[in-house]
C-alpha positions as CSV (number, residue, x, y, z in Angstrom):
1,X,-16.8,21.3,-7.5
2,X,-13.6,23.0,-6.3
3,X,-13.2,26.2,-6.4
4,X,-9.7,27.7,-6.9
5,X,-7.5,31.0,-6.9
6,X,-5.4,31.0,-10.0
7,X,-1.5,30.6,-9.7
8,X,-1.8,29.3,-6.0
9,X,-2.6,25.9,-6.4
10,X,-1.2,22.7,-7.4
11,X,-2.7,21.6,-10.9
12,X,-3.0,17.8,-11.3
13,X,0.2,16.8,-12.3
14,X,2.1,18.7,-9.4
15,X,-0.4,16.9,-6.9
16,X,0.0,13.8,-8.5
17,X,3.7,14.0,-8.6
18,X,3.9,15.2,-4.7
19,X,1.9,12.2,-3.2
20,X,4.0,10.4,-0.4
21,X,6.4,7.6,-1.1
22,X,6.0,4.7,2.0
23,X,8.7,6.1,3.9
24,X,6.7,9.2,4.5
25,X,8.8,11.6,2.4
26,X,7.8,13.3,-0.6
27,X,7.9,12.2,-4.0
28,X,9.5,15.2,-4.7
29,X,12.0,15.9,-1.8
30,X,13.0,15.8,1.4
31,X,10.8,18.0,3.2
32,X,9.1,17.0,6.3
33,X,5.4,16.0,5.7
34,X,3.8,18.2,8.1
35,X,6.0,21.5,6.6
36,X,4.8,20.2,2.9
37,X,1.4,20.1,3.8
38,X,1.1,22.7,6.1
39,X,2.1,25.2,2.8
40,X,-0.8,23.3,0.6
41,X,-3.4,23.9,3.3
42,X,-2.2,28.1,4.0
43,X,-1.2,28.2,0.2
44,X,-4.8,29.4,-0.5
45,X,-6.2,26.4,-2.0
46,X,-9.5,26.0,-1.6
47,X,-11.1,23.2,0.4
48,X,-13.3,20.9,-1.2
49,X,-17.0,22.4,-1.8
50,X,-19.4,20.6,-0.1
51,X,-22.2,22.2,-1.3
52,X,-25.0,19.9,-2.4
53,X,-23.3,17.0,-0.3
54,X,-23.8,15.6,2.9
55,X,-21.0,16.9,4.9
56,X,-18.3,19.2,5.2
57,X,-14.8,19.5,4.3
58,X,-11.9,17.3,6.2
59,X,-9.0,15.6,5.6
60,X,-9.1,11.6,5.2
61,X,-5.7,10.3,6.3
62,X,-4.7,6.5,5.8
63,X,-1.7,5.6,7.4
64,X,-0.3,1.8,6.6
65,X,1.2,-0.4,8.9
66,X,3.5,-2.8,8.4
67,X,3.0,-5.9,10.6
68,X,5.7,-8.1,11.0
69,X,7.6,-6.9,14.4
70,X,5.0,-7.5,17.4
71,X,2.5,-9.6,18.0
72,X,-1.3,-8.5,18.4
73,X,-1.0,-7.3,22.1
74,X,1.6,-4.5,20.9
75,X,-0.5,-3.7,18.5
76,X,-3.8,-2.6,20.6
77,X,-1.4,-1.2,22.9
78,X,0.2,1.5,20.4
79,X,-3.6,2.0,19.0
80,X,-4.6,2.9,22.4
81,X,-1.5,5.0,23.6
82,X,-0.4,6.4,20.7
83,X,-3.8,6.5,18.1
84,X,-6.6,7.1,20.6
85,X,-5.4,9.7,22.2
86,X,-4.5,11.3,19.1
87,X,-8.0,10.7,17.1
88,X,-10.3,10.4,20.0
89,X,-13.3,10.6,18.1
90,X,-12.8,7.7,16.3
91,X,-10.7,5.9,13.3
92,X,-11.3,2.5,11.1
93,X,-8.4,-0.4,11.6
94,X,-8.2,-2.7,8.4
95,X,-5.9,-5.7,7.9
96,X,-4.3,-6.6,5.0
97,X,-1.5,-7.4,2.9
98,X,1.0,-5.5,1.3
99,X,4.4,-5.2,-0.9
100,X,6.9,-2.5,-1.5
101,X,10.3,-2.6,-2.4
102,X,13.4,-2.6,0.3
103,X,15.5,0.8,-0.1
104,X,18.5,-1.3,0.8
105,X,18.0,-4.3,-1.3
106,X,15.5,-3.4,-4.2
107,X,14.1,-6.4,-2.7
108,X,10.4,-7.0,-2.9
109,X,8.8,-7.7,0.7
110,X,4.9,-8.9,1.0
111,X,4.1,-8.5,4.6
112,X,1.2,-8.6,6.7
113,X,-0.2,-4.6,7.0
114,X,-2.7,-2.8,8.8
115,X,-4.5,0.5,7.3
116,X,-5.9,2.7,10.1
117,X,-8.3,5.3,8.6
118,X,-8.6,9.0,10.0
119,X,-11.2,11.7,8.9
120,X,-10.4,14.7,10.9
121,X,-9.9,19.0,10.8
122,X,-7.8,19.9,8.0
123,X,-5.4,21.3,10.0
124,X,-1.5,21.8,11.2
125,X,-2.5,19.9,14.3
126,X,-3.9,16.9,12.4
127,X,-0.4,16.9,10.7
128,X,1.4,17.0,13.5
129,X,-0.6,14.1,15.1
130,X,-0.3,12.3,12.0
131,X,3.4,12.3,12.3
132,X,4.0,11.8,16.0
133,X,1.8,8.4,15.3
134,X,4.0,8.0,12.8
135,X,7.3,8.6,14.4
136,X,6.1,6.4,17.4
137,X,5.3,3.7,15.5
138,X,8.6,3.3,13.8
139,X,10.6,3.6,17.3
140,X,8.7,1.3,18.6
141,X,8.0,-1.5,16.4
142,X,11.4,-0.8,14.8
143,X,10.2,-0.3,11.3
144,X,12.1,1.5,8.4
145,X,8.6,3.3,7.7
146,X,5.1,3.7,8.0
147,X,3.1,4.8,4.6
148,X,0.7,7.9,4.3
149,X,-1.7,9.1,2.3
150,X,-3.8,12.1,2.0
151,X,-7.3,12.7,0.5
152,X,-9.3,16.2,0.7
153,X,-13.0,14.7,1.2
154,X,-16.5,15.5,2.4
155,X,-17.9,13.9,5.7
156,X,-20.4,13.7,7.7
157,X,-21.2,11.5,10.9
């Protein structure tokens, strides 16, 4: 379903092996997220064909939220001045729960979490919204991270 150039793009392992740890950095290093996925979306890889699908290709970002500093007044606050704004057309907020492991500690936490859901433009500015929401949301709430992940996808609304 994907068309591809040869030699410029990632096989499976090399994606598999680049997806985000929760703090937002790659698996692999230390680059900035937006400079890492800036050079997968110019590197000549193709988007995801469409054809035959309802739809057209865009990026589905979930970003995930850890919920223990603030109370639920924060919360709709930094979805209205810092999400909104952002992703005007529209996003999906799920609760939850979730686990990682403390850096410091090698602790496991279980907290309460929140997924917001983005389908947007696969684009450098979606990126760069992506991590100013990002940014925000640690300096605000205080948190050592907020997780990402990226999926190429077909949509249609």
């Amino acid at each position: 379903m994907r068309e591809k150039r040869p030699g410029l793009c990632p096989g499976p392992a090399v994606a598999r092996s680049a997806r985000l740890r929760r703090d937002g950095r790659e698996a692999l290093g230390t680059h900035s997220v937006g400079a890492a996925l800036l050079l997968l979306l110019i590197s000549g890889c193709a988007a995801p064909s469409c054809a035959g699908l309802p739809g057209e290709p865009m990026l589905t970002a979930d970003l995930y939220f850890g919920r223990t500093a603030g109370d639920g007044t924060a919360w709709r606050g930094f979805l209205a001045e810092a999400v909104t704004p952002r992703f005007p057309s529209g996003f999906t907020v799920l609760d939850g729960t979730g686990q990682w492991r403390q850096r410091a500690t090698g602790r496991i936490v279980s907290e309460p979490s929140t997924v917001v859901e983005i389908i947007a433009a696969p684009n450098a500015e979606t990126l760069a919204a992506l991590d100013a929401i990002r940014a925000e949301y640690r300096q605000r709430f205080a948190q050592e991270s907020v997780g990402l992940a990226l999926t190429e996808s077909c949509a249609s609304f």
